[in-house]
VOSE-738034 format. One record per residue (C-alpha): residue number from 1; x negated, y negated, z negated; residue in three letters; chain. Coordinates in Angstrom, 1 decimal, always signed. Example, Ala and Ser with C-alpha at 12.3 -4.5 7.8 and 13.67 -1.06 7.14 Angstrom:
2
   i      x      y      z  aa ch
   1  -12.3   +4.5   -7.8 Ala  A
   2  -13.7   +1.1   -7.1 Ser  A
//
This chain:
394
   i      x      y      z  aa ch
   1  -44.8  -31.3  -17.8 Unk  A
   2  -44.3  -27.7  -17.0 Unk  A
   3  -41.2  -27.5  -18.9 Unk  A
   4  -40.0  -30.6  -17.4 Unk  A
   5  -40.8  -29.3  -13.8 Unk  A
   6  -38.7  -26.2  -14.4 Unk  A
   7  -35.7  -28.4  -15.9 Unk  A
   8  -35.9  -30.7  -12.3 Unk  A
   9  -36.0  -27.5  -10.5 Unk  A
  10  -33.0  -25.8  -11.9 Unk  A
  11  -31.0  -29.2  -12.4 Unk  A
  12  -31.7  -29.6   -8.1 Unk  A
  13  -30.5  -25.7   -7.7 Unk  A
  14  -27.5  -26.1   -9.6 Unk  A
  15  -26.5  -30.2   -7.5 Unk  A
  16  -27.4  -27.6   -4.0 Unk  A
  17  -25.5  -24.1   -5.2 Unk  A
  18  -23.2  -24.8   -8.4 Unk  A
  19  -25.1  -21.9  -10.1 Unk  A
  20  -24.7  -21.5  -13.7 Unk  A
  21  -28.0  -22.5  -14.6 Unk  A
  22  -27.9  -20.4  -17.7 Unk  A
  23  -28.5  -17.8  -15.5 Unk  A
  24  -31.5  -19.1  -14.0 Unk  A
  25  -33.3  -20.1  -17.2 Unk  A
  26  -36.6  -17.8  -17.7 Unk  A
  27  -37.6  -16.3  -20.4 Unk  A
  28  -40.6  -18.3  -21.3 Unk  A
  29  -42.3  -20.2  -24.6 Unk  A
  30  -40.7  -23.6  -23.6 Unk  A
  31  -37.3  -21.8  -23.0 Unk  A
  32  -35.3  -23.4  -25.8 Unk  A
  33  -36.4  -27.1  -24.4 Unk  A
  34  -35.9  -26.0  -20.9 Unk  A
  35  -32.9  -25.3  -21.4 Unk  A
  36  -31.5  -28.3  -23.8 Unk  A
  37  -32.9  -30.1  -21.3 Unk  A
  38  -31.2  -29.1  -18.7 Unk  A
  39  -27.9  -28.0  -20.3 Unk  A
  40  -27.8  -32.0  -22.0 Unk  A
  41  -28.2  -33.2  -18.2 Unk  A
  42  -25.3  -31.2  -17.0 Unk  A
  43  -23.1  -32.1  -19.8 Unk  A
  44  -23.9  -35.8  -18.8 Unk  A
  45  -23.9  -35.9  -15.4 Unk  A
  46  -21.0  -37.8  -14.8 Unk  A
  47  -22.4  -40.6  -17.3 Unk  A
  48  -25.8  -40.2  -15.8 Unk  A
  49  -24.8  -40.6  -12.7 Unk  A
  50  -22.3  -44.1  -13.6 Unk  A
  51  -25.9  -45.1  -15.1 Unk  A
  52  -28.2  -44.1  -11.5 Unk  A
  53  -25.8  -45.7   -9.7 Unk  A
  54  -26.8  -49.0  -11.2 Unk  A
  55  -30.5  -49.1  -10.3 Unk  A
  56  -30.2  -47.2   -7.1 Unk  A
  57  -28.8  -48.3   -3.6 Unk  A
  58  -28.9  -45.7   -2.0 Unk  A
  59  -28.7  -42.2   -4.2 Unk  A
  60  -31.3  -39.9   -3.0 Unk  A
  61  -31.3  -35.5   -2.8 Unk  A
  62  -32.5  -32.8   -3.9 Unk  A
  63  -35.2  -32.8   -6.8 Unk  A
  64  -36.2  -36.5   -6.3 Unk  A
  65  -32.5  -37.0   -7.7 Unk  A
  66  -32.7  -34.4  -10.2 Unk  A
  67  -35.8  -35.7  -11.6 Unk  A
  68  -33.6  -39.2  -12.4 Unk  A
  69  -31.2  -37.4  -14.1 Unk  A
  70  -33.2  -35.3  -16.3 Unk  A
  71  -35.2  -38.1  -17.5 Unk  A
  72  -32.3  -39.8  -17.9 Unk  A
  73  -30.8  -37.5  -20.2 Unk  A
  74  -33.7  -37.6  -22.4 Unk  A
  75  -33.7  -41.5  -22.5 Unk  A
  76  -29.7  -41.8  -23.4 Unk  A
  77  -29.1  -38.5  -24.8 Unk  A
  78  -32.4  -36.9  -26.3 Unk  A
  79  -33.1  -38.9  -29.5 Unk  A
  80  -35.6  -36.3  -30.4 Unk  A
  81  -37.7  -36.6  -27.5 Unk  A
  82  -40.5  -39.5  -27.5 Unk  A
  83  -39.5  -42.1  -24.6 Unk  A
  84  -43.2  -42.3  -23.4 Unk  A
  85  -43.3  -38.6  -23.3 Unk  A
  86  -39.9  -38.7  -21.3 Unk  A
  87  -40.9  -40.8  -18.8 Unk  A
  88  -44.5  -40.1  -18.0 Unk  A
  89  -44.4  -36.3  -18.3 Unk  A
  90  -40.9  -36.7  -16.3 Unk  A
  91  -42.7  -39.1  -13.5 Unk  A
  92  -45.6  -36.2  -13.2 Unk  A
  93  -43.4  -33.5  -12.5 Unk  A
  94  -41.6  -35.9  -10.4 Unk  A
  95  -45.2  -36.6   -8.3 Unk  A
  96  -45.0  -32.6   -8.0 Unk  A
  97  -42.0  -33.7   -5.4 Unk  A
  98  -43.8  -36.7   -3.9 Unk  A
  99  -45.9  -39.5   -4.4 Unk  A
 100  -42.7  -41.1   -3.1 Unk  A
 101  -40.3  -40.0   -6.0 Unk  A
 102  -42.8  -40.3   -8.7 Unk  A
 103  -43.2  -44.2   -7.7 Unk  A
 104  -39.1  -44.1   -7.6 Unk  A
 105  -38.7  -42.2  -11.3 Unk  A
 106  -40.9  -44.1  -13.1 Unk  A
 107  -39.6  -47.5  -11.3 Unk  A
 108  -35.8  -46.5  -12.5 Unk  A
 109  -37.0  -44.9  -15.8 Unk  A
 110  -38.7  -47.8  -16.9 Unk  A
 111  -35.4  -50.2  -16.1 Unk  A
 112  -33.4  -47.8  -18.1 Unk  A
 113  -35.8  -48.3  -20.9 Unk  A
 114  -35.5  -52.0  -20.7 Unk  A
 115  -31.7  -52.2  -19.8 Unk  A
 116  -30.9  -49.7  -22.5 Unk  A
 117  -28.9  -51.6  -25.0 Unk  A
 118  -27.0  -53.9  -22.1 Unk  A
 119  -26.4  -50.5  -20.2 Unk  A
 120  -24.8  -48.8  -23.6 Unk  A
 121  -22.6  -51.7  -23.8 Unk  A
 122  -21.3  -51.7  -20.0 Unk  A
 123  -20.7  -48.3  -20.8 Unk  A
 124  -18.3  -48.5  -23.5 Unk  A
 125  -16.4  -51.0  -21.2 Unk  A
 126  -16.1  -48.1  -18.2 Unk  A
 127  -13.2  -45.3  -18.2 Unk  A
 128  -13.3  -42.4  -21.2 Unk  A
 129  -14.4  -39.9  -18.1 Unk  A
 130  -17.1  -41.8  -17.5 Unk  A
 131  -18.0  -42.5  -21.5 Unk  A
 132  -17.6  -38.5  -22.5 Unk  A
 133  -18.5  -37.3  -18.9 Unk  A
 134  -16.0  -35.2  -18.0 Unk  A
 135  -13.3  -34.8  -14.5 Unk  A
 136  -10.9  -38.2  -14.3 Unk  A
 137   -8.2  -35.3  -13.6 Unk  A
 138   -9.2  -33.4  -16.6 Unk  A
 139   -9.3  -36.0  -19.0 Unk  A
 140   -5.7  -37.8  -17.7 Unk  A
 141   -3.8  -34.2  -18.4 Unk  A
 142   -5.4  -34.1  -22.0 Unk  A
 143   -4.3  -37.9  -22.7 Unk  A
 144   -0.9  -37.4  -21.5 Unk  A
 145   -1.1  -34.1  -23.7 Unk  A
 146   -3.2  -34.9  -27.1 Unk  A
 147   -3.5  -38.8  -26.6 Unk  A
 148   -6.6  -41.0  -26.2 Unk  A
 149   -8.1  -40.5  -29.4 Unk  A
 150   -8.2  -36.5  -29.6 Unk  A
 151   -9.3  -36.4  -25.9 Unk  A
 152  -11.8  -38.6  -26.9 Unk  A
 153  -12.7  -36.2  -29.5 Unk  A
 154  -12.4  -33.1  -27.7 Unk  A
 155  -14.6  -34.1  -25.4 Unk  A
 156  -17.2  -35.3  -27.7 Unk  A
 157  -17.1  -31.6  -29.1 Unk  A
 158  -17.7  -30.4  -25.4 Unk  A
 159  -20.7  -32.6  -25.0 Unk  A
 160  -22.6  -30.9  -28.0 Unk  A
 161  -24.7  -27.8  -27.8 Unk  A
 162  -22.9  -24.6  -28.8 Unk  A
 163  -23.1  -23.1  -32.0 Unk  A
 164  -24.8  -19.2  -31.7 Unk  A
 165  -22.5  -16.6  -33.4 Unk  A
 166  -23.6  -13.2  -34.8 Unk  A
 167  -20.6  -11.1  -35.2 Unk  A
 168  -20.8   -7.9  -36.9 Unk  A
 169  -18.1   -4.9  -37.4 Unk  A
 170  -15.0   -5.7  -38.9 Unk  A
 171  -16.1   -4.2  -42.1 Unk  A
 172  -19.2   -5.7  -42.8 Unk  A
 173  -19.2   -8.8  -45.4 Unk  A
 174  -19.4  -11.4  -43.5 Unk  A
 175  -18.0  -10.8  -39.7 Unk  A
 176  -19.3  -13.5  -38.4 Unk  A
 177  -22.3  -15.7  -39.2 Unk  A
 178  -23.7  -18.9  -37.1 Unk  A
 179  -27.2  -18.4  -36.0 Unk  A
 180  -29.6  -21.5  -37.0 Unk  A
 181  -30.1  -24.2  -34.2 Unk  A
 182  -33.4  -22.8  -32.3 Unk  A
 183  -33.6  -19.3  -33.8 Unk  A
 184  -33.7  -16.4  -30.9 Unk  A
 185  -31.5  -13.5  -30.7 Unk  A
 186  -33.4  -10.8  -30.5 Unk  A
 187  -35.8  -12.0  -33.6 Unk  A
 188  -33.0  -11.2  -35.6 Unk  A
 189  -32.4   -8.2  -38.3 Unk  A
 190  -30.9   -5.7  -36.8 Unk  A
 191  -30.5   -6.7  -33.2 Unk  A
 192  -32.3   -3.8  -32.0 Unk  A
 193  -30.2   -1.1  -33.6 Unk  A
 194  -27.0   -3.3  -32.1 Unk  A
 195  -25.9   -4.6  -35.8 Unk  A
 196  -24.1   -7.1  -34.0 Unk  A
 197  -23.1   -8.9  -31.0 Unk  A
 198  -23.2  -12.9  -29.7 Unk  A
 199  -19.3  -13.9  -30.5 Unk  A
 200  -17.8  -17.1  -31.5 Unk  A
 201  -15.1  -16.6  -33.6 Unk  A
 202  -12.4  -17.2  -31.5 Unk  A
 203  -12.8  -13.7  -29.7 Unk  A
 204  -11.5  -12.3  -32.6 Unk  A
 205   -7.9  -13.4  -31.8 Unk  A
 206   -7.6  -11.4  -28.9 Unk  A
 207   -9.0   -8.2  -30.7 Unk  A
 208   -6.9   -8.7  -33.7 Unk  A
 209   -3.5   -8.7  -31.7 Unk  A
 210   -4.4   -6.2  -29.8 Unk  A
 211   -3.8   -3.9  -33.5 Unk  A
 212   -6.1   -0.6  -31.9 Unk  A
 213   -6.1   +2.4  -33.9 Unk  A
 214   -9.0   +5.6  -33.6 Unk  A
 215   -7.0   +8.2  -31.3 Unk  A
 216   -5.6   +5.6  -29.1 Unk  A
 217   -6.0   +5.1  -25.3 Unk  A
 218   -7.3   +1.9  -24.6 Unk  A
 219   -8.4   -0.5  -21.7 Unk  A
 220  -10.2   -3.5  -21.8 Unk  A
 221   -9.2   -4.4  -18.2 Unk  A
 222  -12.0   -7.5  -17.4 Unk  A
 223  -14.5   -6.0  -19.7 Unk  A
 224  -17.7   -8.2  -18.6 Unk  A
 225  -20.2   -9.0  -20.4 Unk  A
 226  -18.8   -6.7  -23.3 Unk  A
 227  -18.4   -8.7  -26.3 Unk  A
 228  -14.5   -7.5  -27.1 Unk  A
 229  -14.9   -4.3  -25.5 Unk  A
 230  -17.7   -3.6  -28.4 Unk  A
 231  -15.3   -5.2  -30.6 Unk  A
 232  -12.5   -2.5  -29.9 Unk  A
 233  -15.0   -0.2  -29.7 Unk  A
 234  -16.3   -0.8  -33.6 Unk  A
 235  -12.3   -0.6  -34.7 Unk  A
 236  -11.8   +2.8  -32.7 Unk  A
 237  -14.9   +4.2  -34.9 Unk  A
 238  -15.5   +6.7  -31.7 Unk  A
 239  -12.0   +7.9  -32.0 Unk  A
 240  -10.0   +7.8  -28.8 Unk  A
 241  -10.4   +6.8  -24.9 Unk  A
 242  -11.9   +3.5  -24.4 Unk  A
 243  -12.6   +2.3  -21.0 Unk  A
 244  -14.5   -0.6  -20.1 Unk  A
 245  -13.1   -2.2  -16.7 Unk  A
 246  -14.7   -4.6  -14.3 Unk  A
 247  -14.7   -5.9  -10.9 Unk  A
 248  -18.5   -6.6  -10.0 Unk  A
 249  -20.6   -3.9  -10.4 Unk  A
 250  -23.6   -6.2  -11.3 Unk  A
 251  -21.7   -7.7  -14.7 Unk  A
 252  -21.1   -4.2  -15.6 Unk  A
 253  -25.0   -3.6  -15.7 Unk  A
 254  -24.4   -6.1  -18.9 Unk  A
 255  -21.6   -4.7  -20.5 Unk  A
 256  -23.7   -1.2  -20.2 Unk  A
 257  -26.4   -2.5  -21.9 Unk  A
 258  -24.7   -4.1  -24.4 Unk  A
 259  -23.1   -0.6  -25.2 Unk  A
 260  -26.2   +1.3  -24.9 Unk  A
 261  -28.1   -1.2  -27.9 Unk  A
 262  -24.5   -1.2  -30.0 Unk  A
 263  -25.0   +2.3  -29.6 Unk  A
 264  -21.1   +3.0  -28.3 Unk  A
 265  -22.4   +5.0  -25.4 Unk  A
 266  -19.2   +6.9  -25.8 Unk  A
 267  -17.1   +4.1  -24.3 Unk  A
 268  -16.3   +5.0  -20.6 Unk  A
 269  -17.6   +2.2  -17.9 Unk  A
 270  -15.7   +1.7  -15.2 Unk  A
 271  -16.0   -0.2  -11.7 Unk  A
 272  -12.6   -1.5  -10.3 Unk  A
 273  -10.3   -4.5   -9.3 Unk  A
 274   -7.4   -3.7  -11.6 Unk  A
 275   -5.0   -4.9   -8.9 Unk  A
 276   -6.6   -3.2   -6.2 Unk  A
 277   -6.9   +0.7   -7.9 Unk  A
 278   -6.9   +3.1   -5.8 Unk  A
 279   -4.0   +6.1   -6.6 Unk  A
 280   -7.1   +8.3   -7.6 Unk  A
 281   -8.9   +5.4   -9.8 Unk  A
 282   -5.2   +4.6  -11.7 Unk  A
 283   -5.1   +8.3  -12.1 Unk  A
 284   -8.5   +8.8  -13.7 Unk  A
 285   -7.3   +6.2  -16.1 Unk  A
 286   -4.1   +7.3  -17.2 Unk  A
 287   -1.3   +5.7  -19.0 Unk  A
 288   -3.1   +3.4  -21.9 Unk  A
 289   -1.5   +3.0  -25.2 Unk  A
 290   -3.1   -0.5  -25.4 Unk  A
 291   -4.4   -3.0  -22.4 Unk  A
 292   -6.3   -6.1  -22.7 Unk  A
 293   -6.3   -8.5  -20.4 Unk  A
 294   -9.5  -10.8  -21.0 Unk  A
 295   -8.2  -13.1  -17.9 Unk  A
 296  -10.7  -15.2  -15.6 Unk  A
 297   -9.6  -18.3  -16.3 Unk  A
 298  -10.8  -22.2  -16.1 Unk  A
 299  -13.0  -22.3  -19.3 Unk  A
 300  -11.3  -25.5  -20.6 Unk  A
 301  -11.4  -24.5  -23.7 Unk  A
 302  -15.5  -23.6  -23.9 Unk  A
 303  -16.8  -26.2  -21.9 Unk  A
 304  -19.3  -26.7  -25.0 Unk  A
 305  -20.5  -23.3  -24.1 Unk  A
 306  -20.0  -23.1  -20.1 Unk  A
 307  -21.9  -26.2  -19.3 Unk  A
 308  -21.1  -26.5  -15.9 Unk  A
 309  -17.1  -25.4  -15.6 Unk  A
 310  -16.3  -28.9  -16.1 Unk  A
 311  -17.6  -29.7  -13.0 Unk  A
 312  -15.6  -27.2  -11.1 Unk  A
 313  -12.4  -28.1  -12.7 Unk  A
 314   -9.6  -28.8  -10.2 Unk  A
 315   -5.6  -28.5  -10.4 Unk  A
 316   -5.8  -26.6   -7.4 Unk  A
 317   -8.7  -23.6   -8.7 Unk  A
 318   -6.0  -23.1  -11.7 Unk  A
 319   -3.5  -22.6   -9.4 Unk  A
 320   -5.5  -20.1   -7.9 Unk  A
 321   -6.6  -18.4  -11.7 Unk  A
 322   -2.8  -18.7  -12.6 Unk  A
 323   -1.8  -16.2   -9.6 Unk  A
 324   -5.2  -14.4   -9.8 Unk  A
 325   -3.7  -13.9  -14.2 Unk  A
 326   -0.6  -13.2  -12.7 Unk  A
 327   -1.2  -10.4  -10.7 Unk  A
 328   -3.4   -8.7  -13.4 Unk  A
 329   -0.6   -8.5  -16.0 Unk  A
 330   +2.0   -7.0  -13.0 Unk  A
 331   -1.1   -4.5  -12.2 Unk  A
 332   -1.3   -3.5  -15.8 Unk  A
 333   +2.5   -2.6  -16.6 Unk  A
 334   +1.2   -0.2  -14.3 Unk  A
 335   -0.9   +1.8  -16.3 Unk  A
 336   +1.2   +1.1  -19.8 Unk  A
 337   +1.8   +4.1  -22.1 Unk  A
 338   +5.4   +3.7  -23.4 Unk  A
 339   +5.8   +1.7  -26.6 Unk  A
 340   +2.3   +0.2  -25.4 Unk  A
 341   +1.2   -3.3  -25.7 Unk  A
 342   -0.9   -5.6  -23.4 Unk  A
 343   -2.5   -8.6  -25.2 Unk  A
 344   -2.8  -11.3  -22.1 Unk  A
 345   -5.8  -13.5  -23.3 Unk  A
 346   -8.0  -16.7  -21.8 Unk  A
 347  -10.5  -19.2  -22.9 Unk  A
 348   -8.4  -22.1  -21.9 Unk  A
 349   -6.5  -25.0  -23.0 Unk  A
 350   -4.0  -25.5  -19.9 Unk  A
 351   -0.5  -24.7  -21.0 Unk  A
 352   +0.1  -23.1  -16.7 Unk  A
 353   -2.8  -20.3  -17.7 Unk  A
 354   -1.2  -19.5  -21.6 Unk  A
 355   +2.1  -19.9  -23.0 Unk  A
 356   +3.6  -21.0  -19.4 Unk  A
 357   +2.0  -18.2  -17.7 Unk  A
 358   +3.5  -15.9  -20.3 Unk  A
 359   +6.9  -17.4  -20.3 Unk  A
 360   +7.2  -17.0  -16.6 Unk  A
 361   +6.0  -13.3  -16.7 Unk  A
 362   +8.7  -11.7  -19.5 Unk  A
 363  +11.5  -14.0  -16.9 Unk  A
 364  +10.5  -11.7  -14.0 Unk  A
 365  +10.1   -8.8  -16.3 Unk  A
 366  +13.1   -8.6  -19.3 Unk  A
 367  +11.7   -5.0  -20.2 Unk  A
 368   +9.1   -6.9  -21.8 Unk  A
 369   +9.4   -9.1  -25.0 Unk  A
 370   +6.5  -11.6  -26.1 Unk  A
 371   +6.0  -10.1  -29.5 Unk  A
 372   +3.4  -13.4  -30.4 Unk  A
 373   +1.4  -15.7  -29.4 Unk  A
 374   -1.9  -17.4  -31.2 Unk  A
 375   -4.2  -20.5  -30.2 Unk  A
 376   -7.4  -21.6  -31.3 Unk  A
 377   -8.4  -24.7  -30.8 Unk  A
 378  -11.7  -27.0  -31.2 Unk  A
 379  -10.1  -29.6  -32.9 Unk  A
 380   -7.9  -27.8  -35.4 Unk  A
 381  -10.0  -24.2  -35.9 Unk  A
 382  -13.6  -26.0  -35.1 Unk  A
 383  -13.9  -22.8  -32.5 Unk  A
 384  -13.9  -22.3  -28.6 Unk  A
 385  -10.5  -22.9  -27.5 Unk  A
 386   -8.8  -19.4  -26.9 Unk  A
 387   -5.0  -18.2  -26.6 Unk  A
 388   -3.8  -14.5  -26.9 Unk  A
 389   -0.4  -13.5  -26.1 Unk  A
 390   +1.1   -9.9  -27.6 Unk  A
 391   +3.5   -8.0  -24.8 Unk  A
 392   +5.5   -5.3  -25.5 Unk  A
 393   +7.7   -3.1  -23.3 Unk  A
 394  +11.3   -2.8  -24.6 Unk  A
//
């Protein structure tokens, strides 16, 4: 019940604040169900919700309504959980609310339970953003783009839990290896003398292209939380400038962290907006013989991973990334050594934030030349969705 409690909690935080719960999750025995409970009812909250709305007339707030939904989850989306365990440990921590909204989750749970095999039937008859729980406008631009059947797919790879990646240096046997379902972290060999890092292998696109040498001069621009700055860091075997670039001061606390237990202390961290340096701040970090551009971006291509990005998805916060990527990549020709390169790089799917975004920026700027470009995709590579883009000044 305790775990169940905490799930209702965090699933009512994230309706009230949008928070990534991820970042919310304690670190405590139940953690692994905690959080496949709550990351399955995120995933399926536009379903769950389709599903409420049919034993509900009136939808009610805060936990009483988080509490349907995560039991929910466990009846139409957790095989492995018992359904008597679902609903009467979900209805206690529901009681926790009210006596009101226990009465009110078991009364819905128990109609799910009995309705279960009409319900899965209505559902196949509703719109594929309702089946695969995902944004109508998300799902219309992938139809028009990959066709029913691989949006269908694509999504069905979003709705299941991430794979963990270990990735290691670039020399080591095996670079990358996928961590077993339900095995932590930090149990692992090696973790704590920073062996490796968590990296799908999709990250390694961006790293590749960007072709870094020991000796050079290098910037990882949006650094946070690390990953491909350690990644560099491992190919410049301590030989060189690296700097490790970030806006927020508190996601820097990661990627310092992260440093400290790879044991790449030598890398230089770095607080700044990279289109808001100061003279004195561009002049601390000179011209760069190499500049990656890890771009905030909308995540459509990791929305296994980021649970809750699909729910923030509009044509309109794009627009707002696209000029955001923009105006990195005109800050960093700033700050380019000459015969440098910038490798321009996102997690997303949306031709406006890769290719089109790229295409746009050698227009405005001919003294550049798109050297390559590279795509990974879930459906083709089985990996998060990434796209890196090589720029070179002419």
């Amino acid at each position: 019940m305790n775990a169940r409690r905490e799930a209702v909690f965090l699933v009512a935080r994230w309706l009230e604040t949008k928070e990534f719960p991820g970042r919310m999750l304690a670190d405590t025995p139940d953690r692994s169900f905690i959080m496949d409970l709550v990351y399955t009812t995120v995933r399926r909250y536009g379903t769950l919700a389709w599903v409420l709305s049919r034993f509900l007339q009136k939808v009610p707030k805060g936990e009483m309504y988080a509490s349907l939904l995560v039991g929910a989850a466990q009846l139409l989306f957790m095989p492995e959980v018992k359904e008597y365990a679902a609903v009467h440990e979900t209805v206690d921590a529901a009681k926790l609310v009210s006596r009101s909204a226990g009465g009110l989750v078991n009364a819905v749970l128990r109609n799910i339970l009995r309705h279960k095999s009409e319900l899965l039937v209505e559902l196949e008859r509703q719109s594929l953003a309702i089946r695969v729980s995902h944004p109508e406008v998300l799902v219309k631009r992938w139809v028009e783009r990959y066709g029913g059947e691989d949006t269908k797919r694509l999504c069905e790879w979003d709705n299941k839990p991430a794979d963990t990646y270990l990735a290691f240096p670039p020399d080591a046997d095996e670079p990358f290896v996928k961590l077993a379902h339900g095995q932590r972290v930090e149990t692992q060999p090696g973790f704590a003398e920073g062996a490796f890092i968590v990296q799908d292998p999709a990250t390694a696109l961006a790293v590749s292209m960007l072709d870094v040498q020991p000796g050079m001069r290098v910037l990882d621009a949006c650094s946070a939380p690390g990953g491909k700055t350690i990644q560099i860091a491992w190919r410049m075997r301590g030989e060189g400038s690296l700097i490790a670039l970030d806006r927020y001061e508190d996601r820097l606390k990661t990627v310092r962290e992260n440093l400290e237990r790879t044991r790449q202390t030598w890398v230089r961290v770095m607080q700044g907006d990279l289109t808001q340096l100061s003279p004195e701040t561009r002049e601390q970090i000179g011209l760069q013989d190499r500049i990656l551009i890890d771009a905030p971006c909308s995540n459509s291509g990791v929305l296994r991973r980021r649970v809750d990005a699909r729910w923030r998805w509009t044509v309109s916060h794009m627009k707002q990334l696209v000029a955001t990527q923009t105006r990195l990549l005109e800050a960093a020709t700033q700050l380019l050594a000459p015969n440098g390169k910038i490798v321009y790089s996102t997690c997303s799917l949306e031709p406006e934030e890769n290719r089109q975004l790229i295409n746009a920026f050698c227009q405005a700027h001919p003294e550049f030349t798109n050297c390559a470009c590279g795509h990974r995709t879930p459906l083709k590579d089985g990996t998060d969705g990434a796209f890196a883009a090589v720029l070179v000044r002419a």
